[in-house]
N, C-alpha and C positions, 0 to 999 in steps of 0.2 A: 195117849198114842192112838186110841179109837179115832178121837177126831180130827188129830192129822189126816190120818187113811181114807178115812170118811171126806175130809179135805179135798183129798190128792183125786179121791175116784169121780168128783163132780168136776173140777177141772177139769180131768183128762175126759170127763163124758162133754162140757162143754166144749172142748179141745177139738175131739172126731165128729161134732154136730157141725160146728164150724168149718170146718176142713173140708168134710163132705160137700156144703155149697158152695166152697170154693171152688173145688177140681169139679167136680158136678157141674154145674150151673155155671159158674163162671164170676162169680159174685163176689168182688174187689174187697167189698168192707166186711167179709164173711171170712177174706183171708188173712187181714188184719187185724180183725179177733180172733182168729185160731193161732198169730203168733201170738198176740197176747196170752191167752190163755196157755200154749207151751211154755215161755216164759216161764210164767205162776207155778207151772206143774214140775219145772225145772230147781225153783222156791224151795217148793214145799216138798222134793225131791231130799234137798239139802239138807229139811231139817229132821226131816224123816229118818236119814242118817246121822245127822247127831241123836235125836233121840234115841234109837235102835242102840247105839253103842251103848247111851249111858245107861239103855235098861237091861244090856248083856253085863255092863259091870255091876250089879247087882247081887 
C-alpha cells in the first residue's frame, strides 16, 4: 500500500509541474501531459480504494 501512495504522490507532483507550464507559459504539450498524468492519478486513485478496503477488511 506504501507504494501505491508513493505512486499516486509522484503523479500528482508530475500532474501540478505540468499544469503549471501549461496555464503559466502557455505550453500545449505541457498540457497534454498533465492530462495524462491526471488520468494515471485518477488509476491509481481506483486502486488505492480497492486496496484501502481490502486492508479495512482485515
Amino acid at each position: 500500500m506504501k507504494e501505491l501512495f508513493d505512486q499516486i504522490n509522484a503523479q500528482y507532483e508530475a500532474f501540478k509541474s505540468e499544469a503549471e507550464q501549461h496555464i503559466e507559459k502557455g505550453n500545449k504539450a505541457a498540457g497534454t501531459r498533465a492530462r495524462k498524468a491526471a488520468l494515471e492519478v485518477s488509476k491509481l486513485m481506483k486502486d488505492f480504494r480497492k486496496v484501502s478496503v481490502e486492508e479495512s477488511k482485515k
